[in-house]
N, C-alpha and C positions, 0 to 999 in steps of 0.2 A: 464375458467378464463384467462385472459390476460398475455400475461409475465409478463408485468409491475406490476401488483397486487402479481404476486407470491415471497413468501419469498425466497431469495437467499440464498444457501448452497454453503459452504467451506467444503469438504474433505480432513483430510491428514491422509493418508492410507499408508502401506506399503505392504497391504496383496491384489494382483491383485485378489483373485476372490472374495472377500470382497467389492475392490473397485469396482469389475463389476456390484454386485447386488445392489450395490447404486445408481449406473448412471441409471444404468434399472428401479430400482423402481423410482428414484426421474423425470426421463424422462417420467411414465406414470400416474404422479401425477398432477392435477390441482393446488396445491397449492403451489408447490415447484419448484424451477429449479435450477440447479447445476451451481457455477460459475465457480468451477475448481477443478477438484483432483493432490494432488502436493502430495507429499513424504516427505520432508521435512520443519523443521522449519523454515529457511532463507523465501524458497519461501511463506509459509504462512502467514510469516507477511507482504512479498510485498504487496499479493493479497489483507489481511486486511487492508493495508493501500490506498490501491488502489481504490478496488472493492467493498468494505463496506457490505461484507453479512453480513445479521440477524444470520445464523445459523453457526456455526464452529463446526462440526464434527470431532475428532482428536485421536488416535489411543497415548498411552505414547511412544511406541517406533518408532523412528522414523529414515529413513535411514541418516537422516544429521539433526544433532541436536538432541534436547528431547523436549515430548511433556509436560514434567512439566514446563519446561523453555516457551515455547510455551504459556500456560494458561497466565502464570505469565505476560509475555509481553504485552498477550491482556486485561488483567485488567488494567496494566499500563498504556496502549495507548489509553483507551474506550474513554477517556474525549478529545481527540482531535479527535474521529470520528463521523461522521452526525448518525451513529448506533453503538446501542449497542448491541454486538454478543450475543445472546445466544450457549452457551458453553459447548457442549454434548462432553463428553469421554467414548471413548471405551478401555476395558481393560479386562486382565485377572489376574490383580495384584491385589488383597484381602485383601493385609496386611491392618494393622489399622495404619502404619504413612499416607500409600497413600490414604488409605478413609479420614482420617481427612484431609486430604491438601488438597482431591479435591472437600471435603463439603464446604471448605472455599474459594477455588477457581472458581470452575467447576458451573455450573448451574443442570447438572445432568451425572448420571457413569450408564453404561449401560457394564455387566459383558458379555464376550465371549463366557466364554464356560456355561454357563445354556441353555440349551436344545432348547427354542422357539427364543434365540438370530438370528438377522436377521435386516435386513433394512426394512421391514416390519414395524416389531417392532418400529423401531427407529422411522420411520416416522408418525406411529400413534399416537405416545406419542408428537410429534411434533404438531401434527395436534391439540389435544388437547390443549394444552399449548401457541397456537400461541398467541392470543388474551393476552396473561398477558406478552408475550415479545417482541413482535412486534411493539413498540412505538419509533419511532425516538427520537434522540437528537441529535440536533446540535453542533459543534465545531464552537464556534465564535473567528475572532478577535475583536477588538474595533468594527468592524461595518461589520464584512464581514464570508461567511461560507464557509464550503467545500461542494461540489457537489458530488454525485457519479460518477464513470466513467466506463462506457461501455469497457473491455478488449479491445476490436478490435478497437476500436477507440483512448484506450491509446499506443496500438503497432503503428497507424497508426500515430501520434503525436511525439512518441518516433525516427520512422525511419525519421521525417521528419525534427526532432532535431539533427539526426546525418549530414542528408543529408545537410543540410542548416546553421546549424554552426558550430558545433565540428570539422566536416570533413576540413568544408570550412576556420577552424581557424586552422588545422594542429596540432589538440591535437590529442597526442598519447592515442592508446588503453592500453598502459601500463603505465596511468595515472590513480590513483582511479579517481585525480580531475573529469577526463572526465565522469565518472558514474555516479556521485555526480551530475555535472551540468544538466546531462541532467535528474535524476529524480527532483532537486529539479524546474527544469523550468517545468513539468510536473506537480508536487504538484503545484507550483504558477498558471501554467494555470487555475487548479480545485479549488480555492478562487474566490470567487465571491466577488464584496466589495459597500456599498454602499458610494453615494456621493463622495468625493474627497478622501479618503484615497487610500493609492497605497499601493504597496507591501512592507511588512517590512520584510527581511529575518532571520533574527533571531529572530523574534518572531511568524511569520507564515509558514516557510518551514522549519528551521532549528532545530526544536522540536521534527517533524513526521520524519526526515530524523533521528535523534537522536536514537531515538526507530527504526526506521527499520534496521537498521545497527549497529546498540548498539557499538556509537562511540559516544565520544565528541565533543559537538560543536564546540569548540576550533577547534581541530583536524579536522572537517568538511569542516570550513573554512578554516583550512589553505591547504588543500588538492586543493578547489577550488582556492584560489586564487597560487596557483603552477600550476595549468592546465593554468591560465589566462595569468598568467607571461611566460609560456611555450609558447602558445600562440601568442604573442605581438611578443616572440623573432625570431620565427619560420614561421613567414606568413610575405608576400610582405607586403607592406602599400597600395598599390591600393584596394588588397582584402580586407585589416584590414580597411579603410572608406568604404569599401562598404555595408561590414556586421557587423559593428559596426559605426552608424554614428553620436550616440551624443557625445555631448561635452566633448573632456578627459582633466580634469586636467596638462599642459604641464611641470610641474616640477614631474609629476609619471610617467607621458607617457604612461599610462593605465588607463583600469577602476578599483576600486575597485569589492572586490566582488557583496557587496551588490549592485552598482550601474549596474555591466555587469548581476545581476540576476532578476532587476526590468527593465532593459530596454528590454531583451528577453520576459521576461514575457506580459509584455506590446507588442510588435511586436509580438509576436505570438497571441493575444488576439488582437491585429487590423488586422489581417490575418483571422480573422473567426473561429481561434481555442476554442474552448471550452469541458469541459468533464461533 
């Protein structure tokens, strides 16, 4: 089977030889290919807002974060992603609060310690069940979706975002703002849109950034526009027309957010960038 047909799996494991027999089994599978094994909750929901696998494999305990909080985030976020995860939990917790919450959350719990427990296991009952989860849905705006994005292609996007404006705009690394900009121009690249509309940042990057960072939008933007104002104050003007060359409003003397995150978007999208 082709990579492209196979269903992509999410790992978050804490137990290394748990997570060895996953890679081994999912690596001599035709059906399946692993998009990452991470440890923690933070990095999971990157990857799910990122990477968009069908399958999330996730362990309750977890080295940074929790995997109940984990579930919960990814039912909150399914509706603004092109797929909806199916939602396998590993566990050796039994009690009856945690089976009812993750009847109502989880798609299926697969207990530890019983005897034939294994990634075997896991992937068979996968194999089974593909066909009843494996249905895309898209995340639209008025007229435009998300794409999935290749890891290596989003790292290579990412360093080319530092290299070509953050760096070149003399935003410090001890700015959230600078994080913020460069995943939300990274979400804007992966919107496709059709006909005339352009990017709207508060209603297309500023949602998904919301949920991966479990911060408010308020607070989102204002973090960006403190990197932008940081910015403007700290780079020559020869550099700031260079790499910044539409139209700025001369009583702000800057761009807005929304406006420095539709013009990147757009220049990186006439650069051949796509995910």
């Amino acid at each position: 089977m082709q990579e492209e047909t196979r269903l992509k799996i999410l790992l978050v494991e804490n137990d290394k030889a748990i997570e060895d027999e996953f890679a081994a089994t999912i690596k001599g599978s035709e059906e399946f290919t692993l998009v990452k094994s991470v440890t923690g909750e933070k990095a999971a929901l990157e990857l799910i807002a990122n990477a968009y696998p069908d399958i999330v494999i996730t362990e309750l305990k977890l080295s940074q974060g929790d995997g109940i909080n984990l579930i919960c985030e990814i039912r909150e976020m399914q509706g603004d992603l092109p797929t909806k995860p199916y939602v396998v939990v590993l566990t050796s917790n039994t009690s009856d609060a945690v089976t009812r919450m993750l009847n109502h959350f989880a798609d299926y719990m697969f207990i530890k310690n019983i005897d034939d427990f294994g990634a075997d296991l896991v992937l068979r009952h996968l194999s089974r069940m593909k066909d009843f989860f494996s249905t895309k849905t898209s995340r639209k705006g008025v007229d435009g979706a998300l794409v999935t994005a290749p890891l290596d292609k989003r790292q290579r996007l990412k360093k080319h975002i530092e290299n070509t404006i953050v760096n070149r705009l003399s935003i410090s690394t001890n700015l959230l703002g600078r994080e913020y900009i460069i995943e939300a121009l990274i979400i804007g690249v992966g919107i496709e849109f059709e006909g005339r509309r352009t990017l709207q940042h508060t209603k297309d990057v500023y949602p998904v950034m919301k949920r991966l960072y479990k911060n408010r939008i308020p607070n989102i933007n204002s973090a960006i526009t403190v990197a932008i104002v940081s910015a403007w104050a700290e780079t020559d003007e020869d550099t700031l027309r260079e790499v910044y060359s539409a139209y700025i409003n001369p009583e702000r003397g800057m761009p807005t957010s929304g406006e420095f995150l539709k013009y990147f978007v757009k220049k990186l999208k006439d650069e051949g960038w796509k995910l």
